[in-house]
N, C-alpha and C positions, 0 to 999 in steps of 0.2 A: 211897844212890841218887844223892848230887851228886857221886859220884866216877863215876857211870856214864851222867851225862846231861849236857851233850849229846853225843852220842854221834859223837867224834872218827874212828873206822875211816871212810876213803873208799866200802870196800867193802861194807862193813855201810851207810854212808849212801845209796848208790848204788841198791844193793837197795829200800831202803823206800821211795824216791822212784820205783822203777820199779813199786813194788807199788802207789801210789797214783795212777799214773798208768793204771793198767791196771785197778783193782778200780772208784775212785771212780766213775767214768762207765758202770759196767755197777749198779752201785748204784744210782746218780741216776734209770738208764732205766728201772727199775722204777717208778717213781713220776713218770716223764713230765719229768722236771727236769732240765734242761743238766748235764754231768758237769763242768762248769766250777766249779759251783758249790760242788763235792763238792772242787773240788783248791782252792778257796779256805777252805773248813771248815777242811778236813785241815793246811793251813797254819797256821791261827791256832789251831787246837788240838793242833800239836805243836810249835807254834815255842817260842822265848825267851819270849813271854811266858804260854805256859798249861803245857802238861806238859813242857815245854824239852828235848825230843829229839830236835831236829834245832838247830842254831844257823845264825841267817841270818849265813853267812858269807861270805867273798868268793865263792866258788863259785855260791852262791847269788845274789848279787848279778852277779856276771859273766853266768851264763845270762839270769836274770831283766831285765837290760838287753838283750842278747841277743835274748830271746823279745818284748819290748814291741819294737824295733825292726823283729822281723821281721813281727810285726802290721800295721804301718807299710805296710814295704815290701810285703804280702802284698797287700795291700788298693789300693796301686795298680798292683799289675802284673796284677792279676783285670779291674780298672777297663775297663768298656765305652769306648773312648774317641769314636766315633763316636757312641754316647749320649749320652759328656760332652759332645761338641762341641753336639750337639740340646740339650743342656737347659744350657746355660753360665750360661743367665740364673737357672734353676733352681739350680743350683749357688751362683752368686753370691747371691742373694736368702738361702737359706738360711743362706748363711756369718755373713751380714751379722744375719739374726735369730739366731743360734745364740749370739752373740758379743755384742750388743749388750745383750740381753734382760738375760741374767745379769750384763754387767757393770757399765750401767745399776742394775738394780736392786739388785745384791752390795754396790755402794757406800753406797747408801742403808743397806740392813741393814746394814753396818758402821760408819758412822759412826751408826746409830741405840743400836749395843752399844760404842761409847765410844774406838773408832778414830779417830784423824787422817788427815786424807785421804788424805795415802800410804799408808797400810797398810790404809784401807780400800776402794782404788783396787787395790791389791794383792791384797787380801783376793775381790775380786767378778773379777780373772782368774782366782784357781782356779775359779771356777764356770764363767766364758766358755768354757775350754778342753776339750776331753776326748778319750777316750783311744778308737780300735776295738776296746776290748775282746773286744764279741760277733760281729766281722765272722766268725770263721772259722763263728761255725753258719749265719750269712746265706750262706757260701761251699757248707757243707757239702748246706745243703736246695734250691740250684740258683738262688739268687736276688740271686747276686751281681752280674747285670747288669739288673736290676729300674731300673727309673727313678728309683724311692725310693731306694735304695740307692744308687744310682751319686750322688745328688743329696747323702745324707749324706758320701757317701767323701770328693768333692771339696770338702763343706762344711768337712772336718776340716782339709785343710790353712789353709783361709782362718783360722779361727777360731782354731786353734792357734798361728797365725804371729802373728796379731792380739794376741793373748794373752800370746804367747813375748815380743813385742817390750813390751808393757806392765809385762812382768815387767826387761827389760833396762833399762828406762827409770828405773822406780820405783827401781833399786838404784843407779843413776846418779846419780837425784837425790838420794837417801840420805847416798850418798859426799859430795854436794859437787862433781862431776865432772861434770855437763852442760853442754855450750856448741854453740854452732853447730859447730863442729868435728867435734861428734859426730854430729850429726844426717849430716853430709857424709858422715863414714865410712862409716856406717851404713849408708845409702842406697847406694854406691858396691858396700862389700863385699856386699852382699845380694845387689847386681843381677847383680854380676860371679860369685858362687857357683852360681844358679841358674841362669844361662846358661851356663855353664861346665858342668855335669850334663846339663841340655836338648839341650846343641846337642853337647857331644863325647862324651858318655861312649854316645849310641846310632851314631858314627859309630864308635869303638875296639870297640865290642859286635861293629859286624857284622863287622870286619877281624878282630878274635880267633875269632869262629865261625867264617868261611871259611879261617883258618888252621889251628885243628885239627884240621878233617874231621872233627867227628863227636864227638871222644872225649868222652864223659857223662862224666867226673870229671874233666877240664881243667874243661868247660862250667861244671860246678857249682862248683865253685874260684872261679871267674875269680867268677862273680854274689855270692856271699859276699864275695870279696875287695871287690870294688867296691861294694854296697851300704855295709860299714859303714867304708871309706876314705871315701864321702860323707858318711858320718854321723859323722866324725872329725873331718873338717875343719868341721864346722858352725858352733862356737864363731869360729874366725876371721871368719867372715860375722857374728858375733853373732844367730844364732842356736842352735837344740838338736836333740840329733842324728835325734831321731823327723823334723826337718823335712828331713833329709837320707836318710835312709832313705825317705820318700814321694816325693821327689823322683830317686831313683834307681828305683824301682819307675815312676812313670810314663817316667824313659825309656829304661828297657827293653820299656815294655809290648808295642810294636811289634817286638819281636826275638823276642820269647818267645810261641811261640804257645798259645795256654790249652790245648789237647788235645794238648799233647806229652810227652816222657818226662824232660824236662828241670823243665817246671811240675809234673809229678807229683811228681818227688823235693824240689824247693823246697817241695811244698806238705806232702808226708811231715815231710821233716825239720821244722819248724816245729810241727806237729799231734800229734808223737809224741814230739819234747823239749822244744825253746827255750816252745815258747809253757806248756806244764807248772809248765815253771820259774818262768817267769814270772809264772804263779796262785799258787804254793807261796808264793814270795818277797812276794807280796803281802798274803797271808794274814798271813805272820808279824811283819808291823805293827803288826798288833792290841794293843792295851794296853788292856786290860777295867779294869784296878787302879785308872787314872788316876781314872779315872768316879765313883770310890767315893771319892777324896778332897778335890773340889771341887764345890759346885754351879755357879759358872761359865761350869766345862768341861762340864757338860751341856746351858747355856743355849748357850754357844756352839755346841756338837757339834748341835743339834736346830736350830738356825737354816741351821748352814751345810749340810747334810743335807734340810734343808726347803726352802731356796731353790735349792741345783743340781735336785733334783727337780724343783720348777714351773714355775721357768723354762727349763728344757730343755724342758718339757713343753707351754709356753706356744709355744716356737718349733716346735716339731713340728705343733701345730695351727694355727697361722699358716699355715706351709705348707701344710698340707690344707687352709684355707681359698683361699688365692691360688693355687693351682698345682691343685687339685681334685685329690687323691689321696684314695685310698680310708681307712677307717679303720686297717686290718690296715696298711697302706700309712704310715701316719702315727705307727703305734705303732712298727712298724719303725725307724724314723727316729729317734721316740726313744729307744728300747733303744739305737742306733747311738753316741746324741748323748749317753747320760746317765754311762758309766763316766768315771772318773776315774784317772789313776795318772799317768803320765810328768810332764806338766806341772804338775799339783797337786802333784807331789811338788816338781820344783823349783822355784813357789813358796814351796811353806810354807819349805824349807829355806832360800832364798835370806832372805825375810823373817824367819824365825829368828837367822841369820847375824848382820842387822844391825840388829837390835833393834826390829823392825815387831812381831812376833808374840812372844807366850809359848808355854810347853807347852801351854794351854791349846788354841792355836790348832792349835799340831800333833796333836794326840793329836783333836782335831775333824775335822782335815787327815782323818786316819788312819782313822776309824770311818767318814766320808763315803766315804772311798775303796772301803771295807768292803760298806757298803751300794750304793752305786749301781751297783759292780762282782755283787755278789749278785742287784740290780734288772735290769740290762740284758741275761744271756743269758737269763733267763726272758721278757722282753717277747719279742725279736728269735727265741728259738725259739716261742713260743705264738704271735705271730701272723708269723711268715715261714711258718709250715705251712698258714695259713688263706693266703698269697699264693701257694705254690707251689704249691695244691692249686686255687686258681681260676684258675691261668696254664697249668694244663698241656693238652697241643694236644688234641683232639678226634679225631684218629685213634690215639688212643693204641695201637689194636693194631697198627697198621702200623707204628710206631714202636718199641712192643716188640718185634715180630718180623723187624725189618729184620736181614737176614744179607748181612755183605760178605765174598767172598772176591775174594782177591788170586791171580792168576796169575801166576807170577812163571817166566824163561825162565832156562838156565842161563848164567851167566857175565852174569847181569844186575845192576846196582846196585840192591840190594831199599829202601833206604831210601827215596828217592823214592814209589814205588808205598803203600809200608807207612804214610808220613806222609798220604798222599793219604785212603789206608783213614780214619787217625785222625780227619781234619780232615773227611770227610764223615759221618761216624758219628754217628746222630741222637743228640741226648741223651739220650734217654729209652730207648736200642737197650739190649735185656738179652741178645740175641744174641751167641755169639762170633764172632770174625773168622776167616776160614777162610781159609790161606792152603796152596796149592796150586800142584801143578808138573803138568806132561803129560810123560809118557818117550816117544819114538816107539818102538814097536814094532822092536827088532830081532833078529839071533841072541840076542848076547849082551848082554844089558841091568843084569845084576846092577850093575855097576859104575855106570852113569849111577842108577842107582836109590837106589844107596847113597850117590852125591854129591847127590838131589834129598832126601831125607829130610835128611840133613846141612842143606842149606841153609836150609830148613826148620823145624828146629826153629831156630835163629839166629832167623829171621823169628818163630816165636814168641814166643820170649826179649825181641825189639823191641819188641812190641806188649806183652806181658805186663810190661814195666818199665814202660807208661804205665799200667797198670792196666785194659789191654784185655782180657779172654778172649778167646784164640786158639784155635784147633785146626789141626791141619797131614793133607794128604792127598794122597797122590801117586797120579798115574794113569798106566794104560800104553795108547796109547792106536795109531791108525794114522794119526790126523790129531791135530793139534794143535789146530786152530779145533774141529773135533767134541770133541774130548776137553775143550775147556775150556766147551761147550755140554751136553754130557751130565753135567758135574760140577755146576755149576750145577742144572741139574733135579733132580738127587739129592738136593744140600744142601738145595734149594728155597732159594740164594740169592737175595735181591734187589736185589743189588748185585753187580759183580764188576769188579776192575781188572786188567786185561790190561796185559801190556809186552812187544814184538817186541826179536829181535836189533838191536845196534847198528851191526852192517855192514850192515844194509838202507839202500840210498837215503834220501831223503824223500820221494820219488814213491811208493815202494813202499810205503812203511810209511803213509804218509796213504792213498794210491788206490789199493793192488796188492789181490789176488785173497784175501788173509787179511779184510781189512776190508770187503768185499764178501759176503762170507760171514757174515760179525758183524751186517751191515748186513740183510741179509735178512730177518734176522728180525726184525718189528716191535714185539715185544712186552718189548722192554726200554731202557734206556737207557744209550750209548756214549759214551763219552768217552775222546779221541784228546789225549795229554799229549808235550809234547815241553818237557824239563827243561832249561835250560843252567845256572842256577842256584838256589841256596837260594828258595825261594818262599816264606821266613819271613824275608827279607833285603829284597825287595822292600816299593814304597810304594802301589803305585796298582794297580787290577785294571780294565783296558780291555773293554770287552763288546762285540761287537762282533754287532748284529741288522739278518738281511736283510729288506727286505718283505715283508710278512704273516707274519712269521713271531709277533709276538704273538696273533694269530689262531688258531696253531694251537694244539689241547687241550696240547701236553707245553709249554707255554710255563711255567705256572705253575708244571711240575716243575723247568722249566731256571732258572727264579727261585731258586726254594727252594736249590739245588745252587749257585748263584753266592751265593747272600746267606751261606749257612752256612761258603761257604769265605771270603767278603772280614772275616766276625766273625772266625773263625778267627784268621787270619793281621794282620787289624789294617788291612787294605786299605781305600783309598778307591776306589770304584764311579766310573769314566765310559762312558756309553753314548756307544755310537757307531751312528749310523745315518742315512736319509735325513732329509732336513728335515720331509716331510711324515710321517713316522712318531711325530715326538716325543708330540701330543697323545694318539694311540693307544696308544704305548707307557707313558705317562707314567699313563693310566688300565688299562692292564693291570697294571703294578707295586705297586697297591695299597699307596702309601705308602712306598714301601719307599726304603732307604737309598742313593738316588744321589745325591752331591757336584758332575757336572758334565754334559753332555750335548754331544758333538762329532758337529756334522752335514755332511752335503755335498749337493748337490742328488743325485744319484745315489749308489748304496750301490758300484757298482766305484771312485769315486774316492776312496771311504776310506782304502785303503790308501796311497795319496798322502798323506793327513794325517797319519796315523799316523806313517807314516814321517819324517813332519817335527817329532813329538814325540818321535821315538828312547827307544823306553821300555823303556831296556837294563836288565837286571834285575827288568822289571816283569812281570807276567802279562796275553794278553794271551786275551781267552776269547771264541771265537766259536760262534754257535748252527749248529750246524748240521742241513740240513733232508736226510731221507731222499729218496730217489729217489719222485716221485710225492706226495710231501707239497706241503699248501697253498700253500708259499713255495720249492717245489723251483726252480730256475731251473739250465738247464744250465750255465753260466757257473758255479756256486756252487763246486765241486772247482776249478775253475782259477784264481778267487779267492782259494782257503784256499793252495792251491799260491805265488801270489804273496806273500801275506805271509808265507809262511814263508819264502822264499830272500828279502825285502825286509827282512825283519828279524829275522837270524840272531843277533842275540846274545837276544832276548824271548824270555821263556817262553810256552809257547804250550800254549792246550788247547781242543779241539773237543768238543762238548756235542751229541749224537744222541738227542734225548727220545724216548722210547715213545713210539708210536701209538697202544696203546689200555693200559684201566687194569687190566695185569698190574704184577706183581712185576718190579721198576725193578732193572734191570741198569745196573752201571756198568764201563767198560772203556776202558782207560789205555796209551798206545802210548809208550814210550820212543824218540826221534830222536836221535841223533848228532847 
């Protein structure tokens, strides 16, 4: 049998790593248990050291660094940042108990178990530090922009940094090798690494995306390439590469929009190998033997295993005590806060290295790692199901049944229109996306028929790679506005996005006779889009509200449809409206996420201001009121009219709410 384990074929190893990737988690579900849990089993009971039929080999080590980094990176590019920004203090507070608790007390237990300060200074950052092990089920049950959550993600970088650098320090003074010199470097290279990611790497983001139009396997190239180039160069900064990878992930977060086909596949690939790997690789640490040949290494292994526990545990209820989060809420956090792997590892090893730690310590290392990795997806999936089942909205049927079709014209750029669909698409919509063309009626139509099915299914394919259900329907019709209003009634959509030919004026396609017709009917809601550029490249989303117009019922719809696209896309909110409108609007908004508020004494002189903040590339979104609505004013169309030839390079979109509370039509005009 030792001539046939471990079992050297790629192809043969390949297979049983795709088998366990794909059986363990459908096992685990049965019995309500993370399938995470089942690919850390599976690990240490076929690695090197239990039935040794797989060998952690470089392969294994290569993914398995691989798969922890892209944890890393996964966790800040999900990251609410407009959340982070609201709770920074949250964030910090956390960091600061997350890190201090344990390492605070780590030292004590170490120098209580017979440690020298260095290594037992050493000994209390593997506990400070810890790993997102269980972020992706907090991703997968919807709770990835939860306040708790967003408050652990950002705690992780503080703590780990804290930790990383205690660890840089300790080996420093090991060597014999600390002086002010270093401190200098240190500080220098740190500041110059992370501003260096921050400030250029989302500035080359957006210049590579507007350079290759589109192509999804450039896109995805380029984000791999550059995540683990940051997380390469880390050590020159003196720090590790997980802190390079989080810090690429937050600055892309704003390039990458959470509901697109580019975070689907980032989010694919990592869920369906790297991060696999990376439980396998973990698993097969395990040394059960050790256990059995010292009692030491069992005082040690139950100490160190006891104290990352509590005091993880201690700083999660700190937090629910100071910041009032819920229990479910606080458990979360530490499920979040309690795994171990990247940085414990390069601890122990480091402290191994130079004679801080024994086997003892490792092979403690190793079972901690074991368990707190087995501890934390069971907490974060048992109670993230008790948060996303008390979070979810209260219309949930409308939600479920929301149906968006796309209208799409021929010789029209469908992207646009199709990202629109994405980015307004409730969460909770179990609906497919219906995307649909109108033929005019003529002799011979075979031919435009068979280029509108063509396109068609394309448009499919778009939505279908973010993991949207589509369906596709072409109509033959004698009017276009009628055929895209009788289609709608059929599907019983309640949403729909319209886009005109691009040789239309702007006069025509904002106020000609198609939009008048759309307009008529009051019972859904319009929205008139004119694209110049990427609207996932942009910083700022301008809103721009006439008088009374918070007054009117669709106000709270045209909120909803602004808030859901600035999450989206990572936008900061500025209202723009009269002076005396601020306190009415400010209590219509119920809380919601505005950054800035730009007024003028009259609502016509806005576009004077606007213009003087030139907000090229930015989106810039006005409400607009139906003919005979609350806040209709005849001036309003020649308004809309002025900013758009005032500010022709802005992206610009007009919001037409329902009048009354039917099935929310949406509809989307492409301008030249």
């Amino acid at each position: 049998m030792s001539e046939l384990f471990p079992i050297a074929n790629p192809v043969v190893v390949f297979a049983i790593v795709a088998s366990l990737i794909l059986i363990c988690p459908i096992l685990l579900a049965r019995y309500r248990l993370p399938g995470m849990l089942g690919l850390l089993f599976a690990g240490a009971l076929l690695g090197p050291n239990a039935l040794n039929v797989l060998a952690r080999d470089q392969s294994f080590v290569l993914f398995g660094t691989v798969g922890l980094l892209y944890i890393m990176f996964i966790a800040a590019l999900e990251i609410d940042m407009q959340q982070l920004k609201r709770s920074k203090s949250h964030t910090l507070l956390f960091g600061l108990f997350t890190f201090a608790i344990p390492q605070a007390t780590g030292t004590a237990i170490g120098l209580l178990l017979g440690f020298d300060w260095l290594a037992a200074i050493l000994l209390a950052s593997m506990f400070a530090s810890h790993t997102l092990l269980a972020y992706p089920i907090a991703s997968r049950l919807g709770i990835s922009r939860n306040p708790a959550v967003t408050t652990a993600v950002g705690g992780t970088i503080i703590t780990d940094t804290l930790a990383l650098l205690v660890l840089a320090v300790i080996a420093t003074m090991a060597k014999g090798e600390l002086s002010e010199h270093y401190w200098l470097q240190l500080g220098i290279s740190l500041s110059l690494y992370i501003l260096l990611i921050l400030v250029l790497l989302p500035k080359l983001a957006r210049w590579f995306f507007r350079s290759v139009g589109g192509d999804g396997v450039a896109e995805f190239v380029f984000v791999l390439a550059t995540v683990f180039i940051c997380a390469s160069f880390s050590h020159l900064a003196g720090a590790e590469p997980i802190i390079g990878a989080f810090l690429a992930g937050l600055a892309l977060n704003r390039i990458i929009p959470h509901n697109s086909t580019l975070m689907n596949r980032l989010q694919f690939t990592g869920e369906a190998i790297f991060i696999p790997f990376f439980l396998l690789s973990v698993g097969m640490l395990l040394d059960v033997g050790i256990f059995f040949a010292s009692a030491r290494a069992w005082v040690i292994a139950f100490a160190m295993v006891a104290t990352v526990i509590l005091t993880k545990w201690a700083a999660a209820e700190l937090c629910r005590l100071f910041l009032g989060y819920s229990k479910p809420q606080a458990r979360v956090v530490f499920g979040l806060s309690v795994a171990q792997a990247a940085a414990t590892l390069a601890a122990t090893m480091v402290g191994y290295e130079i004679g801080l730690f024994d086997e003892a310590v490792v092979n403690g290392a190793i079972l901690m790692i074991l368990v707190t990795c087995f501890l934390a997806p069971w907490l974060v999936d048992r109670y993230g199901r008790k948060i996303a089942l008390s979070s979810q909205q209260q219309p949930e049927e409308s939600l479920a049944e929301q149906r968006i079709m796309v209208a799409l014209a021929p010789q029209q750029q469908m992207e646009p229109f199709l990202q629109l669909a994405k980015w307004l698409r409730a969460p909770g919509a179990r609906q497919p996306v219906y995307a649909m063309t109108v033929v005019e009626e003529q002799r011979d139509h075979s031919l435009p028929l068979q280029q509108a099915a063509s396109r068609l299914e394309q448009a499919v394919s778009y939505l279908a790679a973010a993991n949207i259900p589509a369906q596709a329907k072409t109509r033959l019709d004698l009017n276009i506005s009628d055929g895209i209003l009788r289609s709608r009634r059929e599907l019983n959509a309640t949403e729909v996005i319209v886009g005109w030919s691009e040789h239309s004026s702007t006069a025509e396609l904002l106020f000609g006779s198609m939009l008048s017709r759309l307009l008529a009917d009051p019972g859904y809601t319009l929205l008139v889009k004119r694209q110049l550029s990427p609207l996932q490249h942009g910083q700022r989303l301008f809103w721009l509200i006439p008088p009374n117009a918070e007054k009117e019922a669709g106000f709270a719809e045209a909120r909803e449809l602004v808030q859901r696209l600035a999450q989206q896309l990572s936008l900061t909110v500025q209202l723009c409206c009269q002076d005396n409108q601020v306190a009415a609007i400010k209590a219509a908004l119920n809380k919601a996420n505005i950054s800035g508020y730009i007024t003028a004494p009259q609502y016509q002189l806005l576009p004077d201001q606007l213009h003087k903040l030139a907000p090229t590339g930015d989106l810039l979104v006005l409400y607009g009121v139906r003919q005979g609505g609350l806040a209709w004013d005849a001036d309003l169309p020649r308004l809309q009219q002025k900013l758009s030839q005032a500010l022709p390079h802005t992206n610009l979109l007009v919001i037409y709410p329902a009048e009354r509370q039917d099935p929310i039509v949406i509809a989307t005009v492409a301008i030249a």
